[in-house]
Each structure stands twice: as C-alpha cells, then as structure tokens.
N, C-alpha and C positions, 0 to 999 in steps of 0.2 A: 407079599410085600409089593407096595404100589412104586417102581422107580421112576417112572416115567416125570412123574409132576416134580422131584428133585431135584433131576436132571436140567431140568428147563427152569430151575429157579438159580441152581449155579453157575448154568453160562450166561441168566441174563446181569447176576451180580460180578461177571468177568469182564461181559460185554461194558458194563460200566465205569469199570476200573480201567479199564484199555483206553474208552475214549476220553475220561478224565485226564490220564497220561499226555495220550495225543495234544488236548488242549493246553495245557501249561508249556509242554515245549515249544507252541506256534507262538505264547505271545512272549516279546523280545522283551530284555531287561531293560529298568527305567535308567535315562543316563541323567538325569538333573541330579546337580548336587546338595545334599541336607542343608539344609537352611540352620544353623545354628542359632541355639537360642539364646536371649538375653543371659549374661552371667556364665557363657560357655567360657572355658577355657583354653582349651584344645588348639594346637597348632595351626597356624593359617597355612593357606596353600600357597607354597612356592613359586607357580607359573602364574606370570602376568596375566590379566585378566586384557591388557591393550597394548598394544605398541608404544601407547604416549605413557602408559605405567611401568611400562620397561626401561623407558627412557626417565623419567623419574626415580627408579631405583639405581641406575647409575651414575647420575649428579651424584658429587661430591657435597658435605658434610657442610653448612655455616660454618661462616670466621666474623663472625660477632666477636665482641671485645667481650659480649658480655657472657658465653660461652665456651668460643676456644681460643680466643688471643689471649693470654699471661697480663696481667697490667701488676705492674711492680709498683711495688708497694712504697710510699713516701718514706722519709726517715723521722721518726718518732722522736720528741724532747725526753730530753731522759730524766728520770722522775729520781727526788734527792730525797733529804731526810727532814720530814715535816708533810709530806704530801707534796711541797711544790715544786713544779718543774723549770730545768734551764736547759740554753740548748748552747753550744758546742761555740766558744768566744769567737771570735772573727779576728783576723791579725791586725795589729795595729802598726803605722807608722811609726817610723821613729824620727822623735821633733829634736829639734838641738836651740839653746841659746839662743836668744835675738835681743835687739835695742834698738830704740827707736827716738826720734825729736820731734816736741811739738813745742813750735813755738809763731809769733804771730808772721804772719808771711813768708815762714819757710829758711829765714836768717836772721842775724842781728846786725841792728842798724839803731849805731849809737850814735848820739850828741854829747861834744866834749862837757863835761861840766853837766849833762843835761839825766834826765832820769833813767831809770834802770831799766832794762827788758827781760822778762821774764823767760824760760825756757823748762818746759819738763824731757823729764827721759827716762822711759819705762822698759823695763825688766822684765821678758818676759822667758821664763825657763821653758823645754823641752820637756820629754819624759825618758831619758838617756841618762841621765845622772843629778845627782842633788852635789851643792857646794858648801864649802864650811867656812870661805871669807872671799867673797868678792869685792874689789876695792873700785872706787870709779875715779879713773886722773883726768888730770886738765892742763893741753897744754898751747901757747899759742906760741909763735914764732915772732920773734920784735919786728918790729912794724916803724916808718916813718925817721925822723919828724920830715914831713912833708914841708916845701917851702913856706917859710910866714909862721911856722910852730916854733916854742920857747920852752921846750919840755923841761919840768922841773922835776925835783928829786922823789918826788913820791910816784907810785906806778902807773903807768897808761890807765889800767881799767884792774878794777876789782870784781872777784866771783865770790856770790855768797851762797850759802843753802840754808833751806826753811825746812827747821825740824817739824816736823806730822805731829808730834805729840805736843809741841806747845805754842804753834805756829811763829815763831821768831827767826829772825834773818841775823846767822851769822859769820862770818868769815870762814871761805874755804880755800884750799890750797891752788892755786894756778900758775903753774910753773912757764916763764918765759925765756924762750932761749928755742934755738936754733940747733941743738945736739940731740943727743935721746940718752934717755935715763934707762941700764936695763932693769928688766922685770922682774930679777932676784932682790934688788936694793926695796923694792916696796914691800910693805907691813900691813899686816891690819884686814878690816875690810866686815861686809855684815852675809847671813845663811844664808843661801834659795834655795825651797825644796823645789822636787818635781813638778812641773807644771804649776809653778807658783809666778803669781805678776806683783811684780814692786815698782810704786812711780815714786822719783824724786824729781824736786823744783829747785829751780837754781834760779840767781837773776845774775845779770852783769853789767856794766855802768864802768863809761866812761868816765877818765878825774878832768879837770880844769884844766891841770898842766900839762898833759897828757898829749902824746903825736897822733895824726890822722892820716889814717891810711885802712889798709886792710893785709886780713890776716886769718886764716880758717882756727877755728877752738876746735883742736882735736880730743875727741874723747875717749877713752881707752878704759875697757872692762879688765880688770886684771884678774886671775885665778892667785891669788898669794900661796895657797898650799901648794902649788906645781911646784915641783922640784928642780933645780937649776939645770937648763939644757934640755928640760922636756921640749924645747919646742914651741915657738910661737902661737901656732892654734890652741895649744896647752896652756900655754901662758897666758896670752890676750884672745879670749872665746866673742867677743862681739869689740866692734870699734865702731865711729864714724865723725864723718867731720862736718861741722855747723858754720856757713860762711858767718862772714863778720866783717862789717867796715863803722867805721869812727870816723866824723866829720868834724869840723870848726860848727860853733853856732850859728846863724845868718842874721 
C-alpha cells in the first residue's frame, strides 16, 4: 500500500483550509448601513443622522388653526317644519302711546270772524297693549275780552271734526272753562290695536263776537275703560297743549 502520496494530498487540503480560515478573520466587518429599498417598511433608525436633525426632532408640534387650534363652530339656524329655517327672535323694545300736532306754523292763529285753521293729531299706539275706547277732549280756558271787545252770547271759537269716511265738518265738543272735569265722568271713545296709527283733523274758527286774546287748546287722550282711581297715566296715556291766540280783524 502506497501511503506516502495520501499523506501529502491531506495535509496539502488542511493546509488550505487553515489559510482560508486565516483570511476571513483579517478582513473587518462592513459598517455601512443597508440602503432600504423602495416600498420598505421597516423601522427607521432612532439616532439623528446631525446635530441640526436632532434639533429638528425636538421643536414642538404646529399651532395652525387649521390643525391643532379648535375653531368653534358658529351657531346654526334652526331648521322648522317645511324645510325652512329661522333663527332665534331678537328682543324687542317696548313702545307705549304717543300723540302728536300738525298744524300750520306749529299754533293757531285765529281772525275774529275770519276763517278756520285746520289742525291734525295722530295716534300713534305702542306694542304694550291694545284699547277698547279711547276718547279725545278739548279744552281751552276763557280768554279776554280784551279792551275795545263786545263779546256777544254765542261762543269765542268753535271746534269741528271732519269724518274720514264722508269728509264733512261737523261740530265737536270743546269745553271752556278754567276747572277740570274728572276722567271717570267721560264716555265713549273709538279701538287702537297694537302698533296701530289713527290721524284725526279738526279745524277751529274764531266767531264775530267773540274776545281776543289767548288761550293754549289742551288736548287730552282719555283711556274711558280705566277704572276709577287707577291713576292718571292710566287714565290720560298721551296729552298736549296747542298754543292759540284770536285777534280783532285789521
């Protein structure tokens, strides 16, 4: 048996094996890191890659309104029956009674004997309550006779009112005298709803025989339903007074 040639073919395949070993331990592991490929998934690494990306990871988060400030939301009309929407009434004032004068230059200025002057006065309701008879007086305080006057037995001056519905002038009540009539003795009177406007026209005319002087036409809104002793704002809700003078002819 030939050993010789065996011999020397197994230590030159050891011999091989040894210096293969040798070489892999010499050369050092690679340190670059995998390049991940498109569509990788995988976890990113932790440790900044720079000082300025370190600093970048610990800024604080956007305050955009438009996502992380809250913006509150407006309040929505609230939707009824039919589809259509209303939105929440608004408080209203509360209006009370008025009366007003118009007439031409803001008085009357009469000629004895001479033509009549006209005067409106409108009615204008609140939204605080509706009436069931309001009555309108008329009162002037006697006046004169001035020196040089012969006053005869018929009245200083007459007041008339012109009905709306068939335009005619006819005699209305104006009470003269210097006392006061109370507010329970009157009758009568016509409705105002809420927030309703009524104008009436009056005129007034001095007579012939009549004194010159002057004299305010107080006008007085009466509430006729108020109850005896409610109270004068109860009683009379608007008043005012209309100067007035009467002269001789020239």
């Amino acid at each position: 048996m030939d050993v010789g040639p065996r011999l020397l073919a197994t230590a030159t395949v050891l011999l091989a094996v040894l210096l293969a070993g040798c070489t892999e331990r010499a050369t050092p592991p690679s340190t670059a890191a995998p390049v991940p490929s498109a569509g990788t998934t995988g976890p990113a690494s932790t440790a900044p890659a720079s000082p300025s990306a370190a600093a970048d990871a610990s800024a604080p988060a956007s305050t955009s309104a438009s996502a992380s400030v809250p913006v509150a939301a407006s309040p929505s009309p609230r939707p009824v029956a039919g589809g259509a929407v209303t939105t929440a009434p608004s408080a209203v004032p509360a209006t009370r009674l008025t009366m007003s004068v118009d007439t031409r230059g803001g008085r009357i200025l009469l000629v004895r004997g001479g033509p009549a002057q006209e005067f409106t006065l409108t009615l204008r309701n609140g939204n605080t309550r509706s009436y069931g008879h309001l009555l309108l007086t008329f009162q002037m305080e006697a006046f004169g006779p001035s020196p040089g006057d012969r006053p005869g037995p018929d009245p200083s001056v007459l007041l008339e009112h012109r009905d709306p519905a068939t335009g005619r002038w006819s005699p209305a009540e104006l009470r003269i005298a210097n006392d006061f009539r109370p507010y329970h003795l009157h009758e009568g009177g016509s409705p105002l709803d809420r927030d309703a406007v009524r104008t009436e026209r009056y005129r007034l005319r001095a007579t012939a025989t009549g004194p010159t002087g002057s004299s305010p036409l107080e006008v007085r809104l009466l509430d006729t339903d108020a109850p005896e002793g409610a109270g004068e704002a109860r009683e009379r809700p608007a008043r005012l007074a209309l100067p007035h003078t009467t002269r001789r002819a020239s």
